[in-house]
Backbone as a ProteinNet text record, in pm:
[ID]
protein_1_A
[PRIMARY]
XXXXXXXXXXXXXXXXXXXXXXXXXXXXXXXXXXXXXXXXXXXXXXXXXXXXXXXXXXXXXXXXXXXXXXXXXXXXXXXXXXXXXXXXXXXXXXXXXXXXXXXXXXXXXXXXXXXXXXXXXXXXXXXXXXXXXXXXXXXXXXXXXXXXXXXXXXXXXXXXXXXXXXXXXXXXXXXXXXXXXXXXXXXXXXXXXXXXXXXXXXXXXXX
[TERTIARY]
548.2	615.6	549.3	480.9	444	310.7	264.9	106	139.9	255.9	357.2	319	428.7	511.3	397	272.6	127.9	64.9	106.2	-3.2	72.3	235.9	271.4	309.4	266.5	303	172.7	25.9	-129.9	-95.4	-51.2	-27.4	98.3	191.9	311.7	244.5	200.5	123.7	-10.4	-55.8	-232.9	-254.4	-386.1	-418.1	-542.1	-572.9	-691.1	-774.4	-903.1	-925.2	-927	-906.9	-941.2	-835	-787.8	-708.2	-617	-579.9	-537.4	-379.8	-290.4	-155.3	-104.4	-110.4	-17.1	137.5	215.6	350.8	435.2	484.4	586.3	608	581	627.8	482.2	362.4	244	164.4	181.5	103.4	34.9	-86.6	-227.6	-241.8	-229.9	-257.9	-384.8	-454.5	-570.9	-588.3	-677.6	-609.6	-578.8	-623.8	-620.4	-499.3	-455.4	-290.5	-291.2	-130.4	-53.3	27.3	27.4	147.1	222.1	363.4	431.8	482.3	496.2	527.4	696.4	705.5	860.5	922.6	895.1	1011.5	992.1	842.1	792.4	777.2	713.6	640.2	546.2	528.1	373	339.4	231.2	237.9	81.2	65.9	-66.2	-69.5	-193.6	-225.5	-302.4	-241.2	-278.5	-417.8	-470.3	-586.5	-556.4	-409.7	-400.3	-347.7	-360.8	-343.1	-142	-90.9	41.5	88.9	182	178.8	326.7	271.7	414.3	436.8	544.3	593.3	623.7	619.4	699.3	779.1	857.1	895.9	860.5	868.9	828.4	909.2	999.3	1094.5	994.3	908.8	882.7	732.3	672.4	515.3	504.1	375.9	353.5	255.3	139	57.1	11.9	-57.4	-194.4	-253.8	-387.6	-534	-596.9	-703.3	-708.4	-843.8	-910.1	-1022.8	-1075.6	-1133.1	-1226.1	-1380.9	-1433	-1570.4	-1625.7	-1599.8	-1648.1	-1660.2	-1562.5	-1599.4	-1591.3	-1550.4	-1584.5	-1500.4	-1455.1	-1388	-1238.2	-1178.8	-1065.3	-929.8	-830.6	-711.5	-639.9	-559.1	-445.9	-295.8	-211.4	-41	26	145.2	173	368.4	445.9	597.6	656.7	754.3	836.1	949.1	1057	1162.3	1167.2	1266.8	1252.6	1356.3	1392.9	1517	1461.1	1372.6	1359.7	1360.8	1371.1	1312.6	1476.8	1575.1	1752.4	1756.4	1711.2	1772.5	1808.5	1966	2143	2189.8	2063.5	2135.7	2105	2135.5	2057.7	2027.4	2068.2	1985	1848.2	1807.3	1646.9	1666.1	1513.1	1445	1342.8	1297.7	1135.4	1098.7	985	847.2	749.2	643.1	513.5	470.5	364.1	257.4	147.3	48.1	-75.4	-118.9	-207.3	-224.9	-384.5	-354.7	-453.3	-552.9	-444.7	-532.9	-374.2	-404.6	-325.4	-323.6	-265.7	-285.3	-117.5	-113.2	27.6	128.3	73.8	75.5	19.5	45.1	-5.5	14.2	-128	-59.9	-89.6	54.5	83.8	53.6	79.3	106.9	191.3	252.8	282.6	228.1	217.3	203	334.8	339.7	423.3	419.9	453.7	384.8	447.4	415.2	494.7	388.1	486.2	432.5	336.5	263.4	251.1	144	139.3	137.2	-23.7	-104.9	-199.5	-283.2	-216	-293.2	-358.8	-394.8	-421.2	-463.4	-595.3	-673	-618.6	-654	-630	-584	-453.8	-378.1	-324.3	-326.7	-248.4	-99.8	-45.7	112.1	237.9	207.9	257.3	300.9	376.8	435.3	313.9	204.6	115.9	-11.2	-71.7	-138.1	-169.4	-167.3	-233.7	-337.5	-372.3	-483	-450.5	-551.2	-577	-659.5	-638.4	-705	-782	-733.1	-835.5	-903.8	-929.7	-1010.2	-939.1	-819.2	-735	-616.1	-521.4	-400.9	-301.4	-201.6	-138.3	-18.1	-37.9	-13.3	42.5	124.4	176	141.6	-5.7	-34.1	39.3	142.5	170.7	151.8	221.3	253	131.4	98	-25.3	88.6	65.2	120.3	-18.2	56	-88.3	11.8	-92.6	-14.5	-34	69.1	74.5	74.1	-22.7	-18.9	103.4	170.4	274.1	253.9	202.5	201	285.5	322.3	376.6	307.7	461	369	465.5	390.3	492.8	479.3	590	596.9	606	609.9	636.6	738.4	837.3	1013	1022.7	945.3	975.4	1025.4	995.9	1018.3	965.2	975.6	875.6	889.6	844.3	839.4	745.9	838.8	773.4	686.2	542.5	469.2	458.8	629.5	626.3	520.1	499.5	369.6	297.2	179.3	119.4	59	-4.1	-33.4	95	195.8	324	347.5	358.7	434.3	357.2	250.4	106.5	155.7	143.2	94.9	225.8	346.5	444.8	421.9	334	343.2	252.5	166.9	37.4	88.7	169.3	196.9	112.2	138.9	-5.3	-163	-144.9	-296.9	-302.2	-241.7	-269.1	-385.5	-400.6	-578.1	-670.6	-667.4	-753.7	-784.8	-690.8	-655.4	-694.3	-661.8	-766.1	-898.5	-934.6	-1062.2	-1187.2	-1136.9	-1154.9	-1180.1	-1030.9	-1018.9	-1137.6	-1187	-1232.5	-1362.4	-1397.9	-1545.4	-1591.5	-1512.5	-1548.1	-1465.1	-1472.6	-1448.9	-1315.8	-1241.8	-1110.2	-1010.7	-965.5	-842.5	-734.8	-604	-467.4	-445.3	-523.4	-437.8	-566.8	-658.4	-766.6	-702.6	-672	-653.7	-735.6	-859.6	-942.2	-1008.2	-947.2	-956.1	-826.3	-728.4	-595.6	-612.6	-670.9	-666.4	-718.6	-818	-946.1	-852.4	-759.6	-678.1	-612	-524.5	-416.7	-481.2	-645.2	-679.6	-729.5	-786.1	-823.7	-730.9	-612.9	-461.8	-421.2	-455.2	-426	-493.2	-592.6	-743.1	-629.5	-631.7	-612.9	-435.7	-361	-281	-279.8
-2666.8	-2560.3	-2535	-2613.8	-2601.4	-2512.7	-2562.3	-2458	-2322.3	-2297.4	-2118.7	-2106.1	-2164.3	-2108.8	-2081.9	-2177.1	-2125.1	-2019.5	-2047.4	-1879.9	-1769.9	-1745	-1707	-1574.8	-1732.2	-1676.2	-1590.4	-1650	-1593.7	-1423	-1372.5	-1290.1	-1186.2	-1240.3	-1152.4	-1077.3	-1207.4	-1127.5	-1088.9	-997.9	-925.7	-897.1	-908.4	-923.4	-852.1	-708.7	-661.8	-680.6	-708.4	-679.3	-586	-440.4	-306.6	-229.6	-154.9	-95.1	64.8	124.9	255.5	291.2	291.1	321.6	423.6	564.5	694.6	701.6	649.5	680.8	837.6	831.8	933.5	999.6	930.2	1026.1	1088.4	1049.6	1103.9	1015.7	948.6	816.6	780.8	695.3	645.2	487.5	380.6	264.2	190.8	120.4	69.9	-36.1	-131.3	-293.6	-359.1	-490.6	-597.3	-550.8	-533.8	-511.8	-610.4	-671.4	-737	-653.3	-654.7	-594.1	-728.6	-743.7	-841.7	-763.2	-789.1	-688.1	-714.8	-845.8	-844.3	-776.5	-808.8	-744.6	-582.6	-542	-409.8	-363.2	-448.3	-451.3	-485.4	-388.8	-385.3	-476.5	-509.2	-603.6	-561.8	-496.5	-441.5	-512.3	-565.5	-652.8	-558.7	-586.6	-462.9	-564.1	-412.7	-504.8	-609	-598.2	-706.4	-798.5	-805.8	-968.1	-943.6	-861.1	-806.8	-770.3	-780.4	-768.5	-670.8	-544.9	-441.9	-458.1	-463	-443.2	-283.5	-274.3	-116.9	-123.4	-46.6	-50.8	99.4	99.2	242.4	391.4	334.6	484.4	527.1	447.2	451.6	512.8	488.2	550	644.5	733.7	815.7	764.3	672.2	668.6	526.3	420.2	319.8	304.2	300	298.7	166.4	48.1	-39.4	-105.6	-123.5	-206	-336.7	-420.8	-552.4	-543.6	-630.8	-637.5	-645.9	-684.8	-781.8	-621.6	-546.1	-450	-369.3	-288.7	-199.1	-87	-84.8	7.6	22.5	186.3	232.4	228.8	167.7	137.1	278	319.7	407.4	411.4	397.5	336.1	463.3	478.1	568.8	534.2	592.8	539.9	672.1	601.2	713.2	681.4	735	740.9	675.3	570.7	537.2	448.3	412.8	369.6	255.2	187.1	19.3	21.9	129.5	108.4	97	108.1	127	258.1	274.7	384.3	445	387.4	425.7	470.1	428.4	422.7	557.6	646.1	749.9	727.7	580.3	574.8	515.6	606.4	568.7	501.2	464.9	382.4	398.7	431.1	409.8	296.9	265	188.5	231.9	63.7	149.3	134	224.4	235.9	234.3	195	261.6	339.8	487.1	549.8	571.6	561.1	574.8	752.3	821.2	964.2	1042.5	1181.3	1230.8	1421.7	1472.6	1569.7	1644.4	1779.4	1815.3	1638.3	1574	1445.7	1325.7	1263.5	1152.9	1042.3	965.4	827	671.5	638.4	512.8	396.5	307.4	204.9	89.9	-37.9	-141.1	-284.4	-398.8	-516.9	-606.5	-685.3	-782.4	-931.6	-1016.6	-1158.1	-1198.8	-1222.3	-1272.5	-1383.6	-1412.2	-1520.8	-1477.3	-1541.3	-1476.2	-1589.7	-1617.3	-1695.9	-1703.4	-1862.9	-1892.3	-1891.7	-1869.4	-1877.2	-1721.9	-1638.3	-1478.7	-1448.3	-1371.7	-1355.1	-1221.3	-1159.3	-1060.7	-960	-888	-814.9	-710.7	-599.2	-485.5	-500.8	-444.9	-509.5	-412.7	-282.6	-191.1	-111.8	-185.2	-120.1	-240.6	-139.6	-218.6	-273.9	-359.1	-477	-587.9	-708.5	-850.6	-867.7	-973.6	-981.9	-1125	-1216.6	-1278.8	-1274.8	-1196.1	-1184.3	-1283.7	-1425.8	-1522.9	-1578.5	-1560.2	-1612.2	-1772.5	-1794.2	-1903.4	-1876	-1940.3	-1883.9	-2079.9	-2043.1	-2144.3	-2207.2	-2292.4	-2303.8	-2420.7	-2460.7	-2618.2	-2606.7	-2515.8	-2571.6	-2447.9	-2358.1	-2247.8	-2110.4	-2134.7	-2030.6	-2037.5	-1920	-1884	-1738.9	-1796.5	-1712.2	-1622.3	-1473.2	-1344.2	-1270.2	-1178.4	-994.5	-926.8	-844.3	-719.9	-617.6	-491.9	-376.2	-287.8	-245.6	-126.9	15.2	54.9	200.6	337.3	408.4	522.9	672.5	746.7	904.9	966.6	1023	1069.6	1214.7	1262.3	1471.1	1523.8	1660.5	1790.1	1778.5	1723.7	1775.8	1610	1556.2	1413.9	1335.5	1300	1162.6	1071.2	956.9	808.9	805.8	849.4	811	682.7	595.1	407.1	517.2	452.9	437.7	342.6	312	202.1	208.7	270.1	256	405.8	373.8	465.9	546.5	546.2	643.4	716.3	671.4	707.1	841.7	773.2	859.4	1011.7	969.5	1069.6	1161.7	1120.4	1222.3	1289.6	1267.1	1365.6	1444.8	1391.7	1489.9	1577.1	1526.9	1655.4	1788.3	1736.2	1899.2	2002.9	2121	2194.5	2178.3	2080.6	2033.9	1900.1	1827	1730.6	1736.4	1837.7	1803.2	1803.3	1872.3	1879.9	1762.9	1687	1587.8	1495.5	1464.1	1391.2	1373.6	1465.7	1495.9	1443	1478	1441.3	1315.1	1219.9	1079	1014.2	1080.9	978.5	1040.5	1128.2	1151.7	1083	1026.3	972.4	803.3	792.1	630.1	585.5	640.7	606.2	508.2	460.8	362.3	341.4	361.9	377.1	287	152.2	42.9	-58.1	90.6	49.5	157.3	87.9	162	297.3	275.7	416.9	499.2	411.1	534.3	592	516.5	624.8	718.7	668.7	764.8	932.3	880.5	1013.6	1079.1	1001.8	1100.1	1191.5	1119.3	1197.3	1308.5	1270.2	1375.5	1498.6	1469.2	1579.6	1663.1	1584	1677	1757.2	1726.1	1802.3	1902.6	1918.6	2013.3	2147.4	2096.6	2177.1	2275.4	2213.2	2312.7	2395.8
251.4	177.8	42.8	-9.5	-166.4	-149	14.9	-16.1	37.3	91.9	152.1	-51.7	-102.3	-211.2	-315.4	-322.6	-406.9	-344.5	-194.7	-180.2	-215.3	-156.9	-192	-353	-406.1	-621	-630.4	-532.7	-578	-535	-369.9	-321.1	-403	-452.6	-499.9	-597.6	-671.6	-858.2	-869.4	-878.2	-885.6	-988.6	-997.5	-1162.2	-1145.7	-1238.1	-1246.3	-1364.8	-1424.6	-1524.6	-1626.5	-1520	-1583.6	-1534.2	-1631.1	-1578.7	-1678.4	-1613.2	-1695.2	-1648.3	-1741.3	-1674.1	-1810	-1688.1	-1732.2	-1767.2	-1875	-1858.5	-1812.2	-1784.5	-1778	-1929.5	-2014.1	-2179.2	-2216.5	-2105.8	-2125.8	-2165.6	-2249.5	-2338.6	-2214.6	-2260.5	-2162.4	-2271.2	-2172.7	-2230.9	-2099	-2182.2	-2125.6	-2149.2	-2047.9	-2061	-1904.2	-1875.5	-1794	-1730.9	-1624.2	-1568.5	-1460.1	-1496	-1389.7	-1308.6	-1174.5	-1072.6	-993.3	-1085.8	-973.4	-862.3	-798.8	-630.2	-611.7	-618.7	-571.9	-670.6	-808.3	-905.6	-917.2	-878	-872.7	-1089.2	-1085.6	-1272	-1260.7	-1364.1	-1440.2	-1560.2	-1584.6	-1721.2	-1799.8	-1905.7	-1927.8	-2055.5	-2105.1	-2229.1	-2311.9	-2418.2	-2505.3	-2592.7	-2645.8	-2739.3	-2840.2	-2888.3	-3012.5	-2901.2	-2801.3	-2742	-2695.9	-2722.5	-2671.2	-2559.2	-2488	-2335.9	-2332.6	-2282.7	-2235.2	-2059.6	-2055.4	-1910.4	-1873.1	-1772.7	-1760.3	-1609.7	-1565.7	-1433.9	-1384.5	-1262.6	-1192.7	-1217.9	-1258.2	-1336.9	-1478.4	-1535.2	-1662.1	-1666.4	-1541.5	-1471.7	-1404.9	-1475.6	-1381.2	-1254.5	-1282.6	-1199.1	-1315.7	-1193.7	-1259.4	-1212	-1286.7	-1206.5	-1239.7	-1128.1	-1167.7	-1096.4	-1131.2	-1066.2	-1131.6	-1063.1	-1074	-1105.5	-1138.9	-1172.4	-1056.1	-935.4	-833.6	-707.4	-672.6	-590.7	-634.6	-778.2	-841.9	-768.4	-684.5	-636.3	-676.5	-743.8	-815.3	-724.8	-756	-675	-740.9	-702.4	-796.5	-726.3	-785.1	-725.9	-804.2	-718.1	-762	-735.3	-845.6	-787.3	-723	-609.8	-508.6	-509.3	-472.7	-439.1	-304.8	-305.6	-178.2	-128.7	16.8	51.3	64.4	82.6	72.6	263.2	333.4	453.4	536	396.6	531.6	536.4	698.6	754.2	709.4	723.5	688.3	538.7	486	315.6	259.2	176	102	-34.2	-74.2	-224.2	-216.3	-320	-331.7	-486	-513.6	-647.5	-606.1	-738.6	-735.4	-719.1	-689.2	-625.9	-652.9	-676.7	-660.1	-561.6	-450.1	-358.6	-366.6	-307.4	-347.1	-279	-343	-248.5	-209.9	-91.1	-25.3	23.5	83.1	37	-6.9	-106.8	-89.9	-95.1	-9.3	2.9	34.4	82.6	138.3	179.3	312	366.2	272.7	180.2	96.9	204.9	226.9	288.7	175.9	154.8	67.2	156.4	73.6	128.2	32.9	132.9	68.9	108.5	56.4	123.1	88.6	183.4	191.9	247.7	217.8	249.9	377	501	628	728.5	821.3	936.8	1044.5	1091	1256.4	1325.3	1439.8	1531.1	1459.4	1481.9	1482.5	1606.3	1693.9	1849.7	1844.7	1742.9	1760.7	1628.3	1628.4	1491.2	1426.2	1337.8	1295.4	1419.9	1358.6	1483.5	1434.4	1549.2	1506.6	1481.3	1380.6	1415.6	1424.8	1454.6	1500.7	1362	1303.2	1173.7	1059	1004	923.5	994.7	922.2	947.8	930.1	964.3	880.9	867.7	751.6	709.7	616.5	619.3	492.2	408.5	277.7	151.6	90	112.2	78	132.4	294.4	430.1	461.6	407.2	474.8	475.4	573.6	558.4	580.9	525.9	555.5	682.7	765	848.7	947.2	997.4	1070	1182.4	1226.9	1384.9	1448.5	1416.6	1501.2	1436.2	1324.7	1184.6	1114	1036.6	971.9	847.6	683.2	619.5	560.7	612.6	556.6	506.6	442.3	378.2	491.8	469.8	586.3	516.3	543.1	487.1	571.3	532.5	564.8	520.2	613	603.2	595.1	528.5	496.3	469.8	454.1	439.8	343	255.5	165	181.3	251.1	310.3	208.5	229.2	162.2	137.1	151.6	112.6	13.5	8.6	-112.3	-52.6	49.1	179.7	216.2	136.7	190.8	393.4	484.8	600.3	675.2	708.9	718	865.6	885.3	1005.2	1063	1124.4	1210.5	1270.1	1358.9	1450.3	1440.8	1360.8	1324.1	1410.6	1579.8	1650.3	1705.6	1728.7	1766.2	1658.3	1573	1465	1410	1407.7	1344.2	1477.5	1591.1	1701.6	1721.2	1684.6	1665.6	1563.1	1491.7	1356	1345.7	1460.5	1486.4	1500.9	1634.8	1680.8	1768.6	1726	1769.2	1735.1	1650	1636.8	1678	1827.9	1846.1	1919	1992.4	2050.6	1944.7	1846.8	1768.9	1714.3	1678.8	1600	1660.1	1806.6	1933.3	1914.1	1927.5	1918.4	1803.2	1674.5	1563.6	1517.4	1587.5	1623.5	1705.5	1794.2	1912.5	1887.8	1816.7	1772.1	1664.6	1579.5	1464.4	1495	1593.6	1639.7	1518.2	1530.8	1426.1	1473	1422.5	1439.7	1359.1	1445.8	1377	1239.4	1309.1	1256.2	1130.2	1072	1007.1	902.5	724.3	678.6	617	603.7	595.7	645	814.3	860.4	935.7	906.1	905.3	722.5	653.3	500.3	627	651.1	707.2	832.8	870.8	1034.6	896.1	815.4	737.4	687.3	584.7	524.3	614.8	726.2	795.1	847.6	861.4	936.7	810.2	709.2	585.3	590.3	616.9	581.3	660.9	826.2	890.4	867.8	799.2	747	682.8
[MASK]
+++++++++++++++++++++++++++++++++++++++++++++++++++++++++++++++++++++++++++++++++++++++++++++++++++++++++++++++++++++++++++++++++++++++++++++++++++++++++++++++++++++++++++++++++++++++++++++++++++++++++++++++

């Protein structure tokens, strides 16, 4: 349990070196950022060595990268039911987004189990993965992040992609051949996040 609860604390809290976060009152602060995930806060270190928190009601958008892949993250907060059905209250959250257009596709991660007898797997709603190339485990169980995929519509609707070919191909519509097509020419896969970014952005193009 102590090596769950360390990977755990490494996975909940992310830490960038670089980073840019837009408030909502407009202000632009720049600076190292923390994202704890469960509490859904931000933590940005200011130049005199000072540390502001913010929560997602308080952001417009943060942008954030590492020295190491150089590549720009950007999160963005939504309204959202936390994934009950049944409920109609929302709170903001942050996501990150991945493309966004008419159709924005977000995402979330979350820390869970899954059988060691089976390597990296599609998992219908999301995907697993281990971020540090080990995972922790008693011989059956193996703890990874799961990416969870979403779509944020035209009418201001976090929609979960339980199962992302399912869901997309209702949402095609009259451009599901097209959309076929597109897919299986450019060797795409549901359950690969960039290239579900490239199904979403191209279904965008075509509206």
């Amino acid at each position: 349990m102590a090596a769950f609860s360390a990977l755990a604390q490494r996975v909940d809290v992310q830490e960038w070196p670089k980073g840019r976060i837009v408030l909502t009152s407009g202000d632009t602060l720049l600076g190292p950022i923390t994202y704890h995930r469960t509490e859904d806060i931000i933590r940005v270190t200011m130049p005199d060595g000072s540390i502001q928190a913010f929560a997602p009601v308080n952001v417009s958008s943060f942008t954030v990268t590492d020295e190491r892949s150089r590549i720009w993250q950007t999160f963005k907060p939504y309204l959202w039911n936390r994934d009950n059905d049944y409920s109609d209250y929302k709170a903001p959250a942050f996501f990150e987004l991945l493309s966004e257009g008419n159709y924005s596709l977000v995402k979330r991660e979350i820390l869970t189990t899954r059988s060691m007898n089976y390597g990296p797997m599609y998992a219908g709603y999301g995907r697993y993965y281990d971020p540090y190339g080990y995972g922790y485990g008693n011989g059956r169980q193996q703890t990874v992040v799961q990416d969870l995929f979403y779509l944020y519509t035209p009418k201001g609707n976090i929609k979960a992609l339980r199962n992302p070919k399912r869901d997309l191909d209702d949402l095609f519509g009259d451009k599901g051949r097209e959309m076929k097509d597109f897919i299986k020419r450019n060797n795409l896969e549901y359950d690969n996040a960039r290239d579900l970014a490239r199904i979403v952005s191209h279904f965008n193009s075509l509206q």
